[in-house]
PyMOL commands that place a pseudoatom at each C-alpha (Angstrom):
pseudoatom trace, name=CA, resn=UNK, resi=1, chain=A, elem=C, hetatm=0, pos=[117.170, 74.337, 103.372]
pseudoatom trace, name=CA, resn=UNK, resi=2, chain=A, elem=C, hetatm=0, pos=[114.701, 73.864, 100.642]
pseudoatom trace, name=CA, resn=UNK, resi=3, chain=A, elem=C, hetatm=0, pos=[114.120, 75.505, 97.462]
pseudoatom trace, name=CA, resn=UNK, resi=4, chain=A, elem=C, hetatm=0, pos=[111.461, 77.287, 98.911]
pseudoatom trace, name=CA, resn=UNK, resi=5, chain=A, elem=C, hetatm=0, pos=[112.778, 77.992, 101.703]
pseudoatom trace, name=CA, resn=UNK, resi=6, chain=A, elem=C, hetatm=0, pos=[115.744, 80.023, 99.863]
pseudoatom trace, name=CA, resn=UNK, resi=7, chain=A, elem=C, hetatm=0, pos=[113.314, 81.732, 97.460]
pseudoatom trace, name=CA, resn=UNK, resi=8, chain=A, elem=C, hetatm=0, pos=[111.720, 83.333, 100.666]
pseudoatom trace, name=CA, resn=UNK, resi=9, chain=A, elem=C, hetatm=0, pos=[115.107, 83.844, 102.508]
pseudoatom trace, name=CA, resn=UNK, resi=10, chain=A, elem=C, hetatm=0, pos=[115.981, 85.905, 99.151]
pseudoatom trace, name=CA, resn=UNK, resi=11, chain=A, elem=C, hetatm=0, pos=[112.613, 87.855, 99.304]
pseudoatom trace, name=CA, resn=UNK, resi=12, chain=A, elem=C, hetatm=0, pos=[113.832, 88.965, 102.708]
pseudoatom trace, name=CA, resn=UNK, resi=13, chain=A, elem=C, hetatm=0, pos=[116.778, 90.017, 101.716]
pseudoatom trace, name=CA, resn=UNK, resi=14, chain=A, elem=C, hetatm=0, pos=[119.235, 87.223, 102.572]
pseudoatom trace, name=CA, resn=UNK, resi=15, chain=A, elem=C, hetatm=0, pos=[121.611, 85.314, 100.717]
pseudoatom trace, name=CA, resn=UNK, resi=16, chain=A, elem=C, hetatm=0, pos=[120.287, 81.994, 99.487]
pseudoatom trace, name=CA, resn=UNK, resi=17, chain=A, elem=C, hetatm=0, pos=[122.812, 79.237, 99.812]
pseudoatom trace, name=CA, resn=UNK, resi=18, chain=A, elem=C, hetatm=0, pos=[122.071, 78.206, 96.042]
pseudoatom trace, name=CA, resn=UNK, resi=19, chain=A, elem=C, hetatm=0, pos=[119.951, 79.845, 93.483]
pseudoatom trace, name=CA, resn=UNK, resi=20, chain=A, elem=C, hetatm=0, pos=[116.269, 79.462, 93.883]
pseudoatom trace, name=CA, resn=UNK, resi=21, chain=A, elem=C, hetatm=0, pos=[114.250, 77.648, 91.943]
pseudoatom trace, name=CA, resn=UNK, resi=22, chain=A, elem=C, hetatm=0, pos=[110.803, 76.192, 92.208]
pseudoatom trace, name=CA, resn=UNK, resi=23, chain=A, elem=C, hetatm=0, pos=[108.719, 75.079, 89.362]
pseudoatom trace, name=CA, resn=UNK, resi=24, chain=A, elem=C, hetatm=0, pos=[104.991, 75.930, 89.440]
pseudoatom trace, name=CA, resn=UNK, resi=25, chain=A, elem=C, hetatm=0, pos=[102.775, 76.661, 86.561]
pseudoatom trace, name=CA, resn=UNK, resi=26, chain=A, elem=C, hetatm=0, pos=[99.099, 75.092, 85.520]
pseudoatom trace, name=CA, resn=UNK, resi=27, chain=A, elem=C, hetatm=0, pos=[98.443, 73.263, 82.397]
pseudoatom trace, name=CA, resn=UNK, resi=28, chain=A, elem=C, hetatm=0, pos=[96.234, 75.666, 80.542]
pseudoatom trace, name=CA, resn=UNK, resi=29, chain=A, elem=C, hetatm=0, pos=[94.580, 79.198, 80.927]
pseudoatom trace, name=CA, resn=UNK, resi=30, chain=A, elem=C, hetatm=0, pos=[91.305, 77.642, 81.891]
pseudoatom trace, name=CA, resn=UNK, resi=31, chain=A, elem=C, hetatm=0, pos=[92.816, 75.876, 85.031]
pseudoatom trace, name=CA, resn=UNK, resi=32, chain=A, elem=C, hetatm=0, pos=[94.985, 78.451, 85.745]
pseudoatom trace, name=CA, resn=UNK, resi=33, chain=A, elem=C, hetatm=0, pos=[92.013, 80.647, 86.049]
pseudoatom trace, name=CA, resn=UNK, resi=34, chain=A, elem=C, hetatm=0, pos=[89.793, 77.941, 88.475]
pseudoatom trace, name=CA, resn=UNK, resi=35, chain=A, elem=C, hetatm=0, pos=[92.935, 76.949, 90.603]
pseudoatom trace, name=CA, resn=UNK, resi=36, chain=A, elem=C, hetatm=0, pos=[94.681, 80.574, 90.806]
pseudoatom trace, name=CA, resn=UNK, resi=37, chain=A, elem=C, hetatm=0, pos=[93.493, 83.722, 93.133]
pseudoatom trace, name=CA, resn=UNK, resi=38, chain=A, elem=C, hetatm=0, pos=[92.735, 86.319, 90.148]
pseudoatom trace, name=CA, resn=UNK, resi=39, chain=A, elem=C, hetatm=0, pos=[95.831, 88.447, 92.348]
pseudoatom trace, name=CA, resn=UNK, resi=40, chain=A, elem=C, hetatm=0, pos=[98.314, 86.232, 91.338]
pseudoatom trace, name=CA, resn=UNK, resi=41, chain=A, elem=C, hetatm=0, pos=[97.711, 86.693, 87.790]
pseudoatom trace, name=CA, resn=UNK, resi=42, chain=A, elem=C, hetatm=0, pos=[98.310, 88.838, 85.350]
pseudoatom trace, name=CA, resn=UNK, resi=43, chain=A, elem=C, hetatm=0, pos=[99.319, 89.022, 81.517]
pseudoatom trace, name=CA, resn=UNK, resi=44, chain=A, elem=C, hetatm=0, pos=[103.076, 87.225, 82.327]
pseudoatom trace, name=CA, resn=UNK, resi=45, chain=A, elem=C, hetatm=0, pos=[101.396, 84.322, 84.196]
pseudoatom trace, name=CA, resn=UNK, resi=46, chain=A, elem=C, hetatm=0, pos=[102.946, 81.339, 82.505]
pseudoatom trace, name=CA, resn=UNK, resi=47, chain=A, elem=C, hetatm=0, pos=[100.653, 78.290, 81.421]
pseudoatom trace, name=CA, resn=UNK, resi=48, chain=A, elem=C, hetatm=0, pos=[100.797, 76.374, 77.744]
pseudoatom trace, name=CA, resn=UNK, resi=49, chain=A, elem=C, hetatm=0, pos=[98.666, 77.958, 75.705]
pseudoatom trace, name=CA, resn=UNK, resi=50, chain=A, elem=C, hetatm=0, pos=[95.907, 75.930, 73.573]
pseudoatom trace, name=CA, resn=UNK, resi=51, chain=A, elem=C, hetatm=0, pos=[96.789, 75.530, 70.081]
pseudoatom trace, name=CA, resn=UNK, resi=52, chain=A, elem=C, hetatm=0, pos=[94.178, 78.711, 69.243]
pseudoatom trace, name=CA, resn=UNK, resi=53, chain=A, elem=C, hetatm=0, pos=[95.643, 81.011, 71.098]
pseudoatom trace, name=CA, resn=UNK, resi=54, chain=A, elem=C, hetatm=0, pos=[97.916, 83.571, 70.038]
pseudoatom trace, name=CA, resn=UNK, resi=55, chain=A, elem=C, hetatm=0, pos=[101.904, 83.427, 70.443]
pseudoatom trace, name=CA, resn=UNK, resi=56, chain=A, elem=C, hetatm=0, pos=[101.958, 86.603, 71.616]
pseudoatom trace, name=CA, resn=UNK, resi=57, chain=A, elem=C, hetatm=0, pos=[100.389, 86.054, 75.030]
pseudoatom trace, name=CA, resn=UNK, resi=58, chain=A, elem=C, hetatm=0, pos=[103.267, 87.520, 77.540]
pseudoatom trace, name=CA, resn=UNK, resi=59, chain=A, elem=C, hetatm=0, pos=[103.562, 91.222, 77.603]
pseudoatom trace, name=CA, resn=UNK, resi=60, chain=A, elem=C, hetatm=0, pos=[106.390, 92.958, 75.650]
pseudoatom trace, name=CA, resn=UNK, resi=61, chain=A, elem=C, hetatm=0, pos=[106.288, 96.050, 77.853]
pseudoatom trace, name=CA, resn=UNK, resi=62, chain=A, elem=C, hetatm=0, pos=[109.018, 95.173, 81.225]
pseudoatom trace, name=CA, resn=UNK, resi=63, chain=A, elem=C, hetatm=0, pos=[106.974, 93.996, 84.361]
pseudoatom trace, name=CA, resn=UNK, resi=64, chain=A, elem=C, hetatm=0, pos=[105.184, 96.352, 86.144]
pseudoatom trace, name=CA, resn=UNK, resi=65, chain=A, elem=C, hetatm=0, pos=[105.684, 96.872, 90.317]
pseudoatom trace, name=CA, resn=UNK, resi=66, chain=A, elem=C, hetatm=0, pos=[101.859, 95.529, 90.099]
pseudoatom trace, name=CA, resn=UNK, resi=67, chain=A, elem=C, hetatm=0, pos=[103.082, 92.451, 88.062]
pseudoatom trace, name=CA, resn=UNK, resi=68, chain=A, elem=C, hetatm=0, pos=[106.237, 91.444, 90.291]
pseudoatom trace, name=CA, resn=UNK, resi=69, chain=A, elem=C, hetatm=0, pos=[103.691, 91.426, 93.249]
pseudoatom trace, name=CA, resn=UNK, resi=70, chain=A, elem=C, hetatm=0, pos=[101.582, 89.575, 91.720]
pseudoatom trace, name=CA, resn=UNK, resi=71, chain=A, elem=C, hetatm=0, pos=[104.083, 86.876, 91.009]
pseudoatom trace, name=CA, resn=UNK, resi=72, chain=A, elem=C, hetatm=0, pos=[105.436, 87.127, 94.252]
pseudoatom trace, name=CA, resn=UNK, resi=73, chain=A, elem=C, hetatm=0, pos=[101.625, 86.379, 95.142]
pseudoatom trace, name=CA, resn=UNK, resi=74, chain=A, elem=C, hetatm=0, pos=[101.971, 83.097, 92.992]
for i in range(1, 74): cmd.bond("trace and resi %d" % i, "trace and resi %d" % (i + 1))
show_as sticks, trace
zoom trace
């Protein structure tokens, strides 16, 4: 099976043969905001932030049942 594959097997409740992984991100803010449906993103959405921004972009507060859907969404 493939990564993906096992990430969705574990969504449904079964047990992935290996832990899932699968890498997916965008560049920057800007591109994540062009390329990405606005309901798979939220404050946690991971990109590299320009040099301007501030360090503090992810949320301190735990992920919200909104959030986790929206990454699931991703």
């Amino acid at each position: 099976m493939s990564h993906r594959d096992d990430l969705l097997g574990m969504l449904s409740s079964q047990k992935p043969d290996r832990i899932p992984f699968i890498f997916m991100g965008f560049h920057d803010e800007a591109t994540t905001c062009k390329l990405a449906p606005a309901d798979c993103r939220d404050e946690n959405t991971y990109y590299i932030p320009p040099e301007t921004s501030s360090p503090g972009r992810f949320s301190a507060e735990p992920r919200t049942d909104d959030s986790r859907e929206r990454a699931v969404r991703m």
